[in-house]
C-alpha positions in Angstrom: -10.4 22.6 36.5 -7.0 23.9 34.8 -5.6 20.3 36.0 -8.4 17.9 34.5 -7.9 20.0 30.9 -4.4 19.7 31.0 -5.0 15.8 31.7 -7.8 15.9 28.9 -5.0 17.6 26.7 -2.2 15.3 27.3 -4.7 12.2 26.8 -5.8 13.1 23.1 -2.2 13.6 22.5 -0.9 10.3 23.6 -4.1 8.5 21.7 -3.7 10.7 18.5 0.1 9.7 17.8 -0.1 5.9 18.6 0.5 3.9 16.2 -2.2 2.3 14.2 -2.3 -1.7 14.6 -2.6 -4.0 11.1 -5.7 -5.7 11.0 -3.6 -8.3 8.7 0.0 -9.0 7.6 1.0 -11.6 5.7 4.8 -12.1 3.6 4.3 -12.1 0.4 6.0 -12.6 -3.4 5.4 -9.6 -5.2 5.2 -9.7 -9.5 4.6 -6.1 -11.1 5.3 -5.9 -14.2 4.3 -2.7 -16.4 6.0 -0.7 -19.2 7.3 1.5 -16.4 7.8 -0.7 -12.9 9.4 -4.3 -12.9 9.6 -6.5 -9.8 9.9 -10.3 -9.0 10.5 -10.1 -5.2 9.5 -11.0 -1.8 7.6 -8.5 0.4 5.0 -7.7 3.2 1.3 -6.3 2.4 0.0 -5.6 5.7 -3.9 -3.9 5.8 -4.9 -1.3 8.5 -8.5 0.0 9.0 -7.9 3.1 6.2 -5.2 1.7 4.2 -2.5 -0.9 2.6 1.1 -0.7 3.4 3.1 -2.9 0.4 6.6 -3.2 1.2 9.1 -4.9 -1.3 12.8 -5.8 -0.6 15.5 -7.0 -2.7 18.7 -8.3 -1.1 17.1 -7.5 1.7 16.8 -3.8 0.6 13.8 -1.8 -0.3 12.8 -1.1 -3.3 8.9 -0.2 -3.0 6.9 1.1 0.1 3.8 2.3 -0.8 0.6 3.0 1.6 -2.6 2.8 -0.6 -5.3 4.7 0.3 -8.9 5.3 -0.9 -7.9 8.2 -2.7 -4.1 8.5 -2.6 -0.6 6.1 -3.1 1.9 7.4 -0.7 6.1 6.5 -1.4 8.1 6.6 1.9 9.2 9.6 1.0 6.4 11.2 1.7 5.2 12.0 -1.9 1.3 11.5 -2.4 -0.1 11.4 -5.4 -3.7 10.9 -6.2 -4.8 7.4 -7.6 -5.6 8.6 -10.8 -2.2 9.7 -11.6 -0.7 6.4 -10.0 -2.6 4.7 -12.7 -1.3 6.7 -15.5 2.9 7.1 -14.4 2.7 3.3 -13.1 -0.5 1.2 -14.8 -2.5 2.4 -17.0 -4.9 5.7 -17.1 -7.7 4.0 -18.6 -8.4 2.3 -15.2 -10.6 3.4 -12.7 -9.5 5.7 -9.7 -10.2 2.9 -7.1 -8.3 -0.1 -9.2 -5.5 -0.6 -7.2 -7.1 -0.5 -3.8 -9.9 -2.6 -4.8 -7.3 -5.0 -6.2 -5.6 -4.8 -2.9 -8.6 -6.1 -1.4 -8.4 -9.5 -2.6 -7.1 -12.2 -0.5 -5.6 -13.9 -4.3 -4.4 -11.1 -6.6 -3.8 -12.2 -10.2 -4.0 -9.7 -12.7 -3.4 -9.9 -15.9 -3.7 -7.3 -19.2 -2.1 -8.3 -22.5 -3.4 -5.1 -24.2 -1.3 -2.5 -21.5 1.1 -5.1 -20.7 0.5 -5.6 -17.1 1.0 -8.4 -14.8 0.2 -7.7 -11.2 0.7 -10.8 -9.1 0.8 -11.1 -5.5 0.6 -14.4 -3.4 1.3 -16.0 0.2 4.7 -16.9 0.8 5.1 -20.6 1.7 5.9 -22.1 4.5 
């Protein structure tokens, strides 16, 4: 009996910290542009079941990895912050909670506001 829990044990442990597998991955060329975050570069937005991981390089360097969640953006350096105050450092707080990962969503992102002055763009890489 101690030997099949043990087994039982060691099983969840080896499932639990596998590594999740994107649903979708696809290079892309990245355009944010907002009062407080400029970038014109290529990247990788790859989905997973319960989030988006958007990777941006420069000179082959990076220079944003975020993982969107429902209700959070996480850096790489492991600092969360909730979507609401993602939209009000980075965008803009008048828009809803879920803007980004809806946005995210979309297989062609084009967004535009001439009011905030925002340009999110995001689109297959050629070739």
């Amino acid at each position: 009996m101690l030997r099949y829990i043990g087994f039982l044990i060691l099983s969840i442990f080896i499932v639990g910290c596998a590594t999740k597998q994107p649903i979708k991955s696809k290079s892309v060329i990245v355009v944010f542009k907002t009062p407080t975050l400029k970038l014109y570069d290529k990247g990788f937005i790859t989905k997973y079941d319960d989030y988006t991981h958007l990777q941006v390089f420069n000179v082959g360097k990076i220079v944003l990895d975020i993982k969107i969640y429902k209700d959070e953006v996480c850096k790489s350096t492991f600092q969360c912050m909730s979507l609401k105050e993602f939209n009000k450092k980075y965008l803009s707080s008048s828009y809803q909670d879920n803007f980004l990962p809806n946005l995210l969503k979309k297989d062609k992102i084009y967004f535009k506001d001439k009011q905030n002055h925002i340009l999110i763009k995001i689109r297959k890489e050629n070739g």
